[in-house]
C-alpha positions in Angstrom: 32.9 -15.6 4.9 31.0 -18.6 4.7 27.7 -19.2 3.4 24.7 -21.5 5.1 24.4 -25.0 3.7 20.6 -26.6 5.0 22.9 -29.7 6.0 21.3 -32.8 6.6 22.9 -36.0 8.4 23.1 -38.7 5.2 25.3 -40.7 3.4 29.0 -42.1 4.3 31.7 -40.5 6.4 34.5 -39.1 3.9 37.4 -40.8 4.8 39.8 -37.7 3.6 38.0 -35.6 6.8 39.6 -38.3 9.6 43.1 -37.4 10.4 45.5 -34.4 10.0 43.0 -32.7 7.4 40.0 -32.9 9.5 42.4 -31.4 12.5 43.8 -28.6 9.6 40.2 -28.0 8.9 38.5 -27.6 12.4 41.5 -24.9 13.1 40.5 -23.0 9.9 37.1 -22.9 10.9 37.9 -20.7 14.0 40.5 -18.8 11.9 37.8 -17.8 9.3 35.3 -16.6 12.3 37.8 -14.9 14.5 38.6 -11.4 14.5 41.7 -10.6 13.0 42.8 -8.2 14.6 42.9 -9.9 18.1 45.8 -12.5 19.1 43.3 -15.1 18.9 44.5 -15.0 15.6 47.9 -16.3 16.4 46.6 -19.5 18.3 44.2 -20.2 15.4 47.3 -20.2 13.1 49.4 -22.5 15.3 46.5 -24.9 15.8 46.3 -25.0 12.0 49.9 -25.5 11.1 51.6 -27.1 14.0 55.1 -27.5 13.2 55.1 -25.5 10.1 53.9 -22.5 12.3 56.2 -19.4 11.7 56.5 -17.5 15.1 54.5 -13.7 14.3 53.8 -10.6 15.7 51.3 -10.7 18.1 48.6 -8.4 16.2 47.8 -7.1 13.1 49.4 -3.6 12.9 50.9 -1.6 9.9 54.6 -1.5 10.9 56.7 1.6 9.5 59.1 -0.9 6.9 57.1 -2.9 4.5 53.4 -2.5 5.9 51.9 -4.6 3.2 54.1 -7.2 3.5 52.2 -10.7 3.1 51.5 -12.7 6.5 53.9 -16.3 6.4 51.5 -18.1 8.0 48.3 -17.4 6.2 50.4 -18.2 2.8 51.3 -21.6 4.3 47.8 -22.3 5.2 45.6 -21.3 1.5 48.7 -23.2 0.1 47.8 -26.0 1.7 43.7 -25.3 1.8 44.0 -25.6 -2.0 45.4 -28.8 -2.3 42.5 -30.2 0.6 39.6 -28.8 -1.0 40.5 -30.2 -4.9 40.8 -33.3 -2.6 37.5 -33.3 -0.9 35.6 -31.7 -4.2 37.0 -35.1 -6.2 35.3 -37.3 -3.2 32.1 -34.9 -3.7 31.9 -35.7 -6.8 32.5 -39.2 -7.1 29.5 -39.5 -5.2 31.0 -39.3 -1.4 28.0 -37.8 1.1 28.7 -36.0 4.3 27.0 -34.9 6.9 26.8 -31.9 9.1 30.1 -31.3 10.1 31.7 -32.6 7.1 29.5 -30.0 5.2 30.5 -26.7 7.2 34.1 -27.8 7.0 34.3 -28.1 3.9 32.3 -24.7 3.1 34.9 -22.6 4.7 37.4 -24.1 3.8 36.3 -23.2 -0.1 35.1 -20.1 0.8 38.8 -19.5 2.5 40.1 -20.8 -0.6 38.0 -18.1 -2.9 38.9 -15.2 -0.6 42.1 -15.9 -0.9 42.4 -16.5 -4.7 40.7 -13.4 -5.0 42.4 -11.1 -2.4 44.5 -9.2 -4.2 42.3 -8.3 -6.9 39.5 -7.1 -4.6 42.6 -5.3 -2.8 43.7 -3.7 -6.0 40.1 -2.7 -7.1 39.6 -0.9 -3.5 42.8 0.9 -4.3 41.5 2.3 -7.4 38.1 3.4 -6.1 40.1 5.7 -3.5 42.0 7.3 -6.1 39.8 7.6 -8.6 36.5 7.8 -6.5 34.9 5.6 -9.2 34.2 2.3 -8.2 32.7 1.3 -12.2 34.4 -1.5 -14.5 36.6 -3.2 -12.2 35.2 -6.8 -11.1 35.1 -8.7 -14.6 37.2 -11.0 -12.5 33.7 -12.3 -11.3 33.6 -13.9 -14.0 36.5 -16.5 -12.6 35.1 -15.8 -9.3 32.0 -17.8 -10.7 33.7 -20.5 -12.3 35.5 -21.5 -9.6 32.6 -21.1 -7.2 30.6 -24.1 -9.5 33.1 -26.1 -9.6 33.4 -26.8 -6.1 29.6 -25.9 -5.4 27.8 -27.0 -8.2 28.1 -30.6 -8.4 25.0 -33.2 -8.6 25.5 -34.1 -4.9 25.7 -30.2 -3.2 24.4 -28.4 -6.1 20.8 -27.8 -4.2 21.9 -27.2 -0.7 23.7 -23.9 -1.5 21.7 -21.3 0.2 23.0 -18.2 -0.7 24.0 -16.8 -4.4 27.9 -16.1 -5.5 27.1 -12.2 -6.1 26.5 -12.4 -2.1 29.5 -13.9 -1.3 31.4 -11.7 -3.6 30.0 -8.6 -2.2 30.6 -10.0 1.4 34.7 -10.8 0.3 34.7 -7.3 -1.2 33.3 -5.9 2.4 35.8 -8.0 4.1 38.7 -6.8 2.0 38.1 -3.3 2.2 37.2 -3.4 6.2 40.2 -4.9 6.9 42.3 -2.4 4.4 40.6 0.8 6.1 41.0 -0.5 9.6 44.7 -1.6 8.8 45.6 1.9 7.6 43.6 4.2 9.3 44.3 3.1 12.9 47.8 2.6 13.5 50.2 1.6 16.1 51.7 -1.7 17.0 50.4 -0.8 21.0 47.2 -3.4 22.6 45.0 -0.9 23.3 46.0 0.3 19.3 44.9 -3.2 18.4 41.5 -3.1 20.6 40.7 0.0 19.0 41.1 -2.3 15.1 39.2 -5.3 16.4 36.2 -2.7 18.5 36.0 -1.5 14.7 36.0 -4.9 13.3 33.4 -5.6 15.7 31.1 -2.8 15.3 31.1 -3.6 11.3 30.6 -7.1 11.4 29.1 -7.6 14.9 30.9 -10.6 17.3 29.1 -13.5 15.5 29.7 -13.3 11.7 27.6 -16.0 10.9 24.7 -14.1 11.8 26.2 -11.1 9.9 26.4 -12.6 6.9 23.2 -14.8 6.8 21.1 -11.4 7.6 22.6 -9.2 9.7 24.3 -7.6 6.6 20.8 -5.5 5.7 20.0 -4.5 9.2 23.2 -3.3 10.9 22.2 -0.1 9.6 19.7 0.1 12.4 22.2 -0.2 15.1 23.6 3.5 16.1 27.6 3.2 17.0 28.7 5.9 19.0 32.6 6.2 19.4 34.0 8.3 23.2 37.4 9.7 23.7 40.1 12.1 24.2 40.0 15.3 21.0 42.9 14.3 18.8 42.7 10.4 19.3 41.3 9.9 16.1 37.6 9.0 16.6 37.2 10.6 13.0 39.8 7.7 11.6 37.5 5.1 13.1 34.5 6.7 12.1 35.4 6.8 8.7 36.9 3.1 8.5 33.7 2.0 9.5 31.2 3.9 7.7 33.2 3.5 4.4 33.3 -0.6 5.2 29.5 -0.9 5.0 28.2 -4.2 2.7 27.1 -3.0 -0.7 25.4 -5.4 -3.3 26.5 -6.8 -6.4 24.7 -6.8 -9.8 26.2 -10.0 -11.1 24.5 -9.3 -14.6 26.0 -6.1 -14.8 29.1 -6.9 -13.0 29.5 -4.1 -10.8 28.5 -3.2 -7.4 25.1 -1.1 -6.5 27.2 2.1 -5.3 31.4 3.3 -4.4 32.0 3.1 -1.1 34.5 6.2 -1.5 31.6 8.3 -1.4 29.5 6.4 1.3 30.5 8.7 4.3 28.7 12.2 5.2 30.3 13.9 8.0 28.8 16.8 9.8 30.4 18.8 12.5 28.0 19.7 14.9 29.9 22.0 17.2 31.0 24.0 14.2 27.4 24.7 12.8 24.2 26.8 14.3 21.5 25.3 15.1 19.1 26.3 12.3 22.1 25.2 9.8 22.6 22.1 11.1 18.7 21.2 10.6 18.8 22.1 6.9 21.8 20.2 6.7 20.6 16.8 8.4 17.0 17.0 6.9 17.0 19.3 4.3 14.3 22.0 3.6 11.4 23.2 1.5 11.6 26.6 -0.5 10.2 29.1 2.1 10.5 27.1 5.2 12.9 29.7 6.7 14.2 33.6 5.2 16.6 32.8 2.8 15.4 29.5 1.8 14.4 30.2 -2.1 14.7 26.1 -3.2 14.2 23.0 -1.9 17.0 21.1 -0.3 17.3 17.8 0.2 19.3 16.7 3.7 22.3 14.4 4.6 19.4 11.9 5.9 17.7 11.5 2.7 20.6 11.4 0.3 22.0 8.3 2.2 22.2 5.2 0.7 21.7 1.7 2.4 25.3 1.4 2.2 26.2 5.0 3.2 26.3 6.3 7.1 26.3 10.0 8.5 28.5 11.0 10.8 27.4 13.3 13.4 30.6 14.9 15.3 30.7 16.5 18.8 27.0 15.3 19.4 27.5 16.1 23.1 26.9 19.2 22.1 23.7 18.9 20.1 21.3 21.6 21.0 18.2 19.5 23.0 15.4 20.8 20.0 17.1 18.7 17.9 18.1 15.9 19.9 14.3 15.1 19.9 14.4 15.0 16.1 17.5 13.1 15.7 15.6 10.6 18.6 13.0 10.1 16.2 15.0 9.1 13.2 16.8 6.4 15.4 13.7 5.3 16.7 11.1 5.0 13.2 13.9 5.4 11.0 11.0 8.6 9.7 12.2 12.6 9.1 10.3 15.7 8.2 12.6 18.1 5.9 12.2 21.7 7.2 8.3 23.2 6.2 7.5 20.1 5.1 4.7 17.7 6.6 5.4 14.6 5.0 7.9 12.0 6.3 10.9 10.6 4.6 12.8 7.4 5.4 16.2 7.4 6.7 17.6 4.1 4.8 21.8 4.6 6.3 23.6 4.3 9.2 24.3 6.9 12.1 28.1 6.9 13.9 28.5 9.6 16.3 31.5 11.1 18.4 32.1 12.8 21.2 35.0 14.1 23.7 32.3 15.1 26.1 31.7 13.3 29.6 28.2 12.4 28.5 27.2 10.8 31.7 27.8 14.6 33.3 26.0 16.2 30.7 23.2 13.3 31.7 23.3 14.7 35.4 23.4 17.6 34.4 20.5 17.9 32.2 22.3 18.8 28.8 21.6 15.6 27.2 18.3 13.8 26.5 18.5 10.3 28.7 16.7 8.9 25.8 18.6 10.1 23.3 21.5 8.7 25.1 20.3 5.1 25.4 19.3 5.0 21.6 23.0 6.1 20.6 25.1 3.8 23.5 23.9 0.2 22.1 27.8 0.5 20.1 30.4 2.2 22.1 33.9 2.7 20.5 36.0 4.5 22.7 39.5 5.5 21.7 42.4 5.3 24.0 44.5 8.7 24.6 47.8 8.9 22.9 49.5 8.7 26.8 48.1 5.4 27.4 49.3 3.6 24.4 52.7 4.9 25.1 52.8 3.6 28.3 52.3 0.1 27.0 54.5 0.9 23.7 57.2 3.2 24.2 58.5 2.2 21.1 55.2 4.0 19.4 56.2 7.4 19.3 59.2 6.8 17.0 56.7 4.8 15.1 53.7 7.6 14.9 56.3 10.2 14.1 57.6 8.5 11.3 54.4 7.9 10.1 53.6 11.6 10.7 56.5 12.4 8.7 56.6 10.4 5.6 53.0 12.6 4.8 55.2 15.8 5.2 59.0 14.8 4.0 58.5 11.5 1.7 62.1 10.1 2.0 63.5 12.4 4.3 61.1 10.9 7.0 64.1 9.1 9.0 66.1 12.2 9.1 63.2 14.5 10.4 62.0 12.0 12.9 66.0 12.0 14.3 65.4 15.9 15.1 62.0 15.0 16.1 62.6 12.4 18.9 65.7 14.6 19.6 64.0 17.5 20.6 61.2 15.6 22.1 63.9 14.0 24.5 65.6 16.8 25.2 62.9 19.3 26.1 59.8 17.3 26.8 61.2 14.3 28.0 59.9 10.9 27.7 57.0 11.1 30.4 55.4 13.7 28.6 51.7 13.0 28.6 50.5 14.9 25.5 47.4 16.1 26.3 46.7 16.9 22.7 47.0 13.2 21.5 47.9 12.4 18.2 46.6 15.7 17.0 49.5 17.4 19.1 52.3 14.8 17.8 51.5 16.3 14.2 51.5 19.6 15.1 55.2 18.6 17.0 56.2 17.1 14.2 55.2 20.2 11.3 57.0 22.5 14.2 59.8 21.1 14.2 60.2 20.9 10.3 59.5 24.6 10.1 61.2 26.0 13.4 63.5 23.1 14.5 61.9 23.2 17.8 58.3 22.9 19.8 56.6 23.9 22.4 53.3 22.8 24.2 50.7 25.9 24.0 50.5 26.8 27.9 47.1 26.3 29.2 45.9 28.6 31.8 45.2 26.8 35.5 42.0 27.9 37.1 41.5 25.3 39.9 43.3 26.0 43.1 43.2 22.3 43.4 44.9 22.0 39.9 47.6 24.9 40.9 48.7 23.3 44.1 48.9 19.5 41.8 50.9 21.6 39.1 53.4 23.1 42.0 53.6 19.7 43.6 54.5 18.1 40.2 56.8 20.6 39.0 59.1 20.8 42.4 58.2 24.9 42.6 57.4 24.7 46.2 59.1 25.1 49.6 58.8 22.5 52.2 56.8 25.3 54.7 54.9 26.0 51.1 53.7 22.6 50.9 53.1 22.2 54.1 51.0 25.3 54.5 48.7 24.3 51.3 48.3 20.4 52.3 47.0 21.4 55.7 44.8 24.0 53.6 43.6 21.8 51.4 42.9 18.6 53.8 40.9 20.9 56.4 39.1 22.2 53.4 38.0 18.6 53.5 37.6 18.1 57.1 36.2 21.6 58.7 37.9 20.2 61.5 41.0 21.2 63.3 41.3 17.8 65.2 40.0 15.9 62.3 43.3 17.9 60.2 45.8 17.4 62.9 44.4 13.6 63.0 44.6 12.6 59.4 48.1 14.6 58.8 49.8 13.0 62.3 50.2 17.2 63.2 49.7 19.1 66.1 46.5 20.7 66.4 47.9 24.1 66.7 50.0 23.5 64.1 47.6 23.0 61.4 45.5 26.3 62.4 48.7 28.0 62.5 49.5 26.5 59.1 46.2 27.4 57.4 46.3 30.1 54.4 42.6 32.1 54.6 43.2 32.5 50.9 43.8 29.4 49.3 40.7 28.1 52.3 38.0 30.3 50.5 39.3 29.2 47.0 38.9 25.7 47.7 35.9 26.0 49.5 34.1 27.6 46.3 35.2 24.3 44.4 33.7 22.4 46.3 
């Protein structure tokens, strides 16, 4: 992520920027801005390495064999960055000015460079601080990270135009690294919509302009409320998680060790699960004797957040209204009273919220502050249904059941996913729409292992309009059946024999002859 040089026109053209470097360079830039996760990506790579370009998938995805493998074509190019920038750092230094484009070039492509030197140890250190939850006495590779970060920075010519320190950089390559490990693993699936789910993540962490992120946005994105929409079982959790654990955190350089973990930087609450009156204390905490029962002080989820922590707040469609109001005011001052107390507190962290809730109905409906709503919807995530990446990835579900089953099986995850997509075939059948999502897939999957077969819990259908869809789909009814409920169902619409008779191409006796008085006074209560 590059930093912000205070560039000024001066001095001589370099000579080594004209050409195929300069060209290498200007694709770099874009590659170092873009979102990763998008196919942008793939363009930015060919523009880069023309000929040497290694053909790729079209998105970042963790595939089932070798998911960490490492990416040709970003190899190719920091093998080739490194060999530019010790080439434009000798010009720097023998006293070689450049001016405002020459300077942001040349800034990413160090800063490219560093990232990539450093990659795998800010990989491995993320890797130990979600095993271990401690997050203390692993970056005394800062110590390089600072070497090299003089050397091509700190020279007589440059050495006063560098407008940020090396612990910010640091801290924003450690953000970067871990984003894009959480993202990576915790939404899967090789499907587009799987890959605009990664990159609406990417987004929501590091906003559409990461220039502006890094130069300030980093200490205010807090401020910003993301609120992520979808199907139950689509993972809306996942997401949450990915990005509230992916928040920027500061480094002590003298200390050598960053201000908190991140493993620890995500507080979820589920609000449908709770009452009311719990979910208060819970949120903002309480003084001894605010309430019967309360014999100590308790301090909330909103004043034990860090700056670099977020709460998550799931199922807030169905938020009781009393404390919608509250929850509006901590959005809006950033200010919360803890139960019996009078004195506010600051809310320093982020807010993510979920929902599987229509909330424009609940809007119309009066069950949801307007408000409320419009200071939660400035960053909406929403996650596709399980259905709809299929249809544009069959291949997924063998994919997402093997993923399913290497958590259960280990090794034995080929052979369980055979009896798996066996029995799915065979008694589901491939247009299956899962209703349940992803949530219903695991529960398939842990059936199967235990039972050797599956089957969908039966949901009860209410709606006459839904029974007469469900009879239609599954080929239960007679032609004279479906002929008698369509002409129900179309003058339910019409009140109008002729209208009926005109619409259906019928005879007007027909369709009154046709009508069931039944089905007529069900549908006509739906309306």
């Amino acid at each position: 992520m590059p930093c912000t040089f205070d560039a000024h026109t001066e001095g001589k053209l370099m000579p080594s920027l004209i050409g195929a470097d300069r060209s290498f360079l200007e694709a770099v830039l874009k590659l170092a801005y873009c979102n990763p996760f998008l196919p942008e990506r793939i363009a930015y790579e060919r523009e880069a390495l023309g000929q040497d370009f290694h053909d790729a998938e079209p998105v970042w995805s963790m595939q089932v064999e070798d998911p960490d493998r490492p990416r040709a074509n970003i190899t190719k190019i920091s093998n080739r960055l490194e060999t530019v920038c010790q080439k434009l750092r000798e010009h720097i230094a023998s006293g070689s000015y450049l001016v405002d484009r020459e300077w942001e070039l040349y800034e990413v492509a160090v800063l490219f460079a560093l990232y990539r030197k450093y990659e795998e140890s800010l990989h491995t250190a993320i890797l130990k601080e979600l095993d271990a939850k401690s997050g203390h006495g692993q970056f005394g590779f800062y110590a390089d990270f600072f070497r090299d970060w003089q050397h091509y920075f700190h020279i007589p010519p440059i050495a006063t135009r560098v407008a940020q320190e090396p612990s910010h950089i640091f801290a924003s390559f450690y953000q970067l690294r871990r984003a894009f490990h959480l993202i990576f693993h915790y939404i899967v699936g090789t499907s587009m919509a799987a890959a605009r789910l990664r990159a609406a993540a990417w987004q929501s962490i590091f906003t559409h302009d990461m220039r502006r992120y890094r130069k300030m946005l980093y200490e205010r994105i807090s401020d910003i409320t993301t609120l992520i929409m979808g199907p139950s079982g689509t993972g809306k959790e996942l997401v949450a998680r990915a990005i509230g654990l992916s928040r920027y955190i500061p480094f002590d350089e003298k200390r050598k060790t960053f201000g908190g973990n991140f493993s620890s930087a995500f507080h979820a609450l589920n609000l449908s699960a709770l009452p009311a009156t719990l979910i208060e204390s819970e949120l903002f905490g309480h003084r001894r004797g605010a309430f019967t029962g309360a014999l100590q002080d308790r301090r909330g989820w909103l004043e034990i957040c860090e700056p670099w922590e977020s709460v998550f707040l799931d199922e807030v469609g169905d938020l009781d209204p009393s404390i919608q109001v509250k929850l509006l005011r901590v959005l809006q001052t950033r200010t919360f009273q803890p139960l019996g107390d009078t004195k506010d507190k600051l809310f320093h962290g982020k807010i993510i919220a979920a929902t599987n809730r229509d909330l424009a109905a609940a809007l119309r409906k009066g069950d949801f502050r307007t408000d409320f709503y419009y200071r939660l919807c400035s960053d909406i995530i929403v996650t596709p249904s399980f259905h709809e990446q299929l249809c544009e990835s069959p291949q997924l579900l063998r994919e997402m059941i093997i993923f399913v089953a290497r958590s259960l099986v280990g090794e034995e995850a080929e052979g369980l996913a055979d009896e798996v997509e066996t029995w799915i075939n065979e008694h589901l059948g491939q247009d299956y729409t899962w209703p349940g999502n992803i949530r219903e897939l695991e529960q398939c999957v842990r059936s199967v292992l235990i039972r050797a077969e599956y089957y969908p819990p039966r949901t009860p259908i209410h709606s006459a309009r839904e029974r007469l869809i469900s009879s239609i789909v599954g080929g239960t009814l007679s032609a004279e059946d479906l002929l008698t409920q369509y002409c129900t169902l179309v003058y339910s619409q019409t009140r109008s024999y002729s209208e009926t008779a005109k619409k259906l191409k019928l005879d007007r006796r027909t369709v009154r002859k046709k009508l069931d008085p039944r089905l007529l006074t069900e549908l006509s209560a739906e309306s």
